[in-house]
C-alpha positions in Angstrom: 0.8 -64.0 17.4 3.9 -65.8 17.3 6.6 -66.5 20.5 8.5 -63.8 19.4 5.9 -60.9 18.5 4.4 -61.8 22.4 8.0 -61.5 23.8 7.7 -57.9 22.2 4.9 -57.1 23.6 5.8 -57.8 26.9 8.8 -55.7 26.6 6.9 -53.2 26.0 5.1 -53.6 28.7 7.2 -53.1 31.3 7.3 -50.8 33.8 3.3 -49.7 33.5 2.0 -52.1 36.1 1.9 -52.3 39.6 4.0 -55.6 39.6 6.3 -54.6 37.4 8.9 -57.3 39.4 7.1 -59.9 38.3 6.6 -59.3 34.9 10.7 -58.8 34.8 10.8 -62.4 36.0 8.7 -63.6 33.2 10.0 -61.9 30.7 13.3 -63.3 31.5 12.3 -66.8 31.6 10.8 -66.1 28.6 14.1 -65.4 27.0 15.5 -67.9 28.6 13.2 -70.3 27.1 13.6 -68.7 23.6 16.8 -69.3 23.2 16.6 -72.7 24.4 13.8 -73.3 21.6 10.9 -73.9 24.2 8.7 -71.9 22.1 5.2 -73.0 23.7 6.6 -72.4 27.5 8.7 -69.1 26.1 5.3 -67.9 24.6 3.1 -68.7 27.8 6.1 -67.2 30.2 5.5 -63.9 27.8 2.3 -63.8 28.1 1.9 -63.7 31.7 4.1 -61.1 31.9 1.7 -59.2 29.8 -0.9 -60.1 32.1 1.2 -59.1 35.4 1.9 -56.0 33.8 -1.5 -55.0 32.1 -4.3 -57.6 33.4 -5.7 -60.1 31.1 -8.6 -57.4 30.2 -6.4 -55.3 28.5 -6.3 -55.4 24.8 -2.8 -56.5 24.0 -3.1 -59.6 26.1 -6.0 -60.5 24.5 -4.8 -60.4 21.0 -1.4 -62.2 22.3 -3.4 -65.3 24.1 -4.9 -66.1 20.8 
């Protein structure tokens, strides 16, 4: 998955975990990052949003991490 299909999935996330504050933070670094072309740390930001929001043993973070 690319920066910007992980950055979906986050969004989509949100809101469905217990600490849905911290995945909000992520997220928006990883926007941040996106638009400043830090792709790698934009994509890592993303995907621990995912994992604040789901738990690494969910599916969708799974396939994102690859």
């Amino acid at each position: 998955m690319n920066t910007h299909e992980v950055i979906i999935l986050a969004r989509k996330h949100l809101g469905t975990g217990v600490m849905d504050s911290s995945a909000r933070l992520c997220l928006e670094d990883a926007l941040r990052l996106h638009e400043a072309g830090d792709l790698p740390n934009a994509k890592a930001r993303a995907l621990k949003s995912i994992n604040y929001s789901v738990g690494f043993f969910h599916p969708d973070y799974r396939r994102a991490s690859l």
